[in-house]
Legacy VTK file of the C-alpha trace (Angstrom):
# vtk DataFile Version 3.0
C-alpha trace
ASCII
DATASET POLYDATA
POINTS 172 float
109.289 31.366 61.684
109.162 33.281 64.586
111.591 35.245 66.819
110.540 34.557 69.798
111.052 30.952 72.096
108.061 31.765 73.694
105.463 33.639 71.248
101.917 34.317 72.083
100.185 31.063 71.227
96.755 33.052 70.185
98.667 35.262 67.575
100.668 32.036 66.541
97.985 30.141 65.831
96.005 32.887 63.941
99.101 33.399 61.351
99.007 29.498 61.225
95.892 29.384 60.384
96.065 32.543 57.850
99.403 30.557 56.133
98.016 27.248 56.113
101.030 26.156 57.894
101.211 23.454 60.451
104.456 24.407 62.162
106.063 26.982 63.486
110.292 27.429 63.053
111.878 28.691 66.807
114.591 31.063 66.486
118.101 29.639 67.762
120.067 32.145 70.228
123.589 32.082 70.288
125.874 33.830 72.970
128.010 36.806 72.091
131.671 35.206 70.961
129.768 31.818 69.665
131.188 30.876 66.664
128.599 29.059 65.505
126.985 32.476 64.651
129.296 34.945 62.469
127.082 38.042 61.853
130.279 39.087 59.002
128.312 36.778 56.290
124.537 36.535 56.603
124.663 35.770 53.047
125.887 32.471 54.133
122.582 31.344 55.955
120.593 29.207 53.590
116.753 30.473 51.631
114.330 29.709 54.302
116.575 29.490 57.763
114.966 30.754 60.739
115.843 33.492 63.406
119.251 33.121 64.372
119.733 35.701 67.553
122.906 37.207 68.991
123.326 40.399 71.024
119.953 42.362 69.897
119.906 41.492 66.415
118.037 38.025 64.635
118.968 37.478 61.298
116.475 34.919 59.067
116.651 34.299 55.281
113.662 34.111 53.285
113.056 31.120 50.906
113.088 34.329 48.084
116.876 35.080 49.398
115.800 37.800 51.265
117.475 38.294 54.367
115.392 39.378 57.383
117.047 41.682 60.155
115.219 42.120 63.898
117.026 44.699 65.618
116.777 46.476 69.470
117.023 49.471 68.908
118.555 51.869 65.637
122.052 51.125 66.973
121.974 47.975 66.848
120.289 47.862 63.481
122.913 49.776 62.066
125.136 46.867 60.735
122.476 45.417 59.022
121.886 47.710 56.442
124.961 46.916 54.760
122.890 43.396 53.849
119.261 43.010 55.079
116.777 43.810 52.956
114.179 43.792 55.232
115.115 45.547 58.939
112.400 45.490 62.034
113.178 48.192 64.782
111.638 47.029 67.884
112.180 50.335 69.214
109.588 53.011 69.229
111.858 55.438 69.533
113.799 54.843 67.108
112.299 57.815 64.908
114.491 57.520 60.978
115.872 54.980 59.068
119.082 54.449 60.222
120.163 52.925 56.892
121.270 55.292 53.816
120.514 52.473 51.096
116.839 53.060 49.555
116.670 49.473 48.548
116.850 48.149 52.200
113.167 48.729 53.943
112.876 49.663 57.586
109.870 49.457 60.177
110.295 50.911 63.423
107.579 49.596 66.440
106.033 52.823 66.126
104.981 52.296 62.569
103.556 49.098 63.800
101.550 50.692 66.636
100.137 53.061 64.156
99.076 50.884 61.159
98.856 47.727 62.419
100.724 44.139 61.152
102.220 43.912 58.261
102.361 42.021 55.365
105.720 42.122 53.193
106.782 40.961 50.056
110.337 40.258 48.315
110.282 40.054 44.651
112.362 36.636 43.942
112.952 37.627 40.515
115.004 40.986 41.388
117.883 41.708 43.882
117.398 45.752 43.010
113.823 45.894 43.998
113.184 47.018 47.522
110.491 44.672 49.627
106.739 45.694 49.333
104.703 46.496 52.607
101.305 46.825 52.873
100.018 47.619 56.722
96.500 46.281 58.047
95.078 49.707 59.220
95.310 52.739 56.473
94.624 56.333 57.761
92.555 58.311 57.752
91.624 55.821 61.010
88.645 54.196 61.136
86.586 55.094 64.435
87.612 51.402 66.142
91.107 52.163 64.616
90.688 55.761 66.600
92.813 54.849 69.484
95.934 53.706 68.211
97.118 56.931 68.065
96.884 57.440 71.641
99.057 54.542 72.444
102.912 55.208 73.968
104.520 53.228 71.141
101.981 55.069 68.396
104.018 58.723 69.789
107.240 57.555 69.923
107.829 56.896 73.749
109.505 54.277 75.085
107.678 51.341 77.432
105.879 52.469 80.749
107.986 52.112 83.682
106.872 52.874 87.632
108.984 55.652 89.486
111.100 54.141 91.678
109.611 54.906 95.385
111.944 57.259 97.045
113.592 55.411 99.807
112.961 55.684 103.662
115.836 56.833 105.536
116.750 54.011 108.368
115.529 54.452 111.720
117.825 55.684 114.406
LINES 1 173
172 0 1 2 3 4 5 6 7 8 9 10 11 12 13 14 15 16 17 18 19 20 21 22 23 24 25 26 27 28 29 30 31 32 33 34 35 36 37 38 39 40 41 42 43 44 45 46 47 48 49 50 51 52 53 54 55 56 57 58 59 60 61 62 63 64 65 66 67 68 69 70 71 72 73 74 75 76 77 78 79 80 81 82 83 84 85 86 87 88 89 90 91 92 93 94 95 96 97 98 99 100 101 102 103 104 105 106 107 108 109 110 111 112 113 114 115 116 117 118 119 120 121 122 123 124 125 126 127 128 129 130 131 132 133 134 135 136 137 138 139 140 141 142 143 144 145 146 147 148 149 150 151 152 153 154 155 156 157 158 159 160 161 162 163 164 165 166 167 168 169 170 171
């Protein structure tokens, strides 16, 4: 699955290709007040639903039982450690774990700027074993892994955004 409607088709079809899978599960976004979507019992959602998306958090279930939490930001994130087992911080300034539970494994944007994807895995066996990650890029950095340091998201800083140009005062 996927949490985006509209995911990069290159990168999609590359993690097709590397899971041998033939199709790809959209995530289903729900307005804020839906009640089709109760964030109060994610345990509900069945092994193996997709992203289900409601006011900057996705919640998905792995077939293992693992749920999967996408949050905003660490605010927003918050809730979820009381069940996720898995939380993704798409906020590169979102610089600690906002959950106090060592069993519940969080990855901020900037981790993922620094070491590359990431591959993670639940144990199916164990509900007290927290999720294993290994990251594509190990340090010390390779020299063509060199610049990922440099990178906004890599020091913590939020997105790039132009100064606003100071306005011209009307004619008279």
């Amino acid at each position: 699955g996927v949490n985006r409607v509209r995911s990069n088709e290159f990168t999609t079809d590359n993690w097709k290709h590397a899971l041998v899978s033939a199709t790809i599960v959209e995530p289903e976004t729900f307005e804020k007040g839906d009640v089709r979507f109760d964030i109060a019992d994610p345990a509900d959602l069945p092994p193996g639903a997709p992203f289900y998306c409601t006011a900057g958090l996705c919640l998905a279930r792995h077939p293992s039982g693992a749920i999967i939490a996408l949050a905003d930001d660490r605010k927003t994130a918050r809730p979820a450690c009381a069940f996720a087992d898995l939380i993704v911080i798409d906020d590169a300034t979102a610089y600690y774990n906002p959950c106090r539970n060592p069993l519940v494994l969080v990855v901020t944007k900037r981790q993922l700027a620094r070491m590359g994807s990431a591959a993670v895995f639940f144990d199916p066996l164990s509900a007290t074993t927290r999720a294993e990650i290994r990251f594509a890029v190990r340090q010390p950095y390779r020299p063509w892994h060199e610049q990922r340091r440099f990178s906004r998201e890599a020091r913590g800083l939020p997105p790039y955004r132009r100064a606003e140009k100071p306005k011209k005062p009307a004619a008279q």
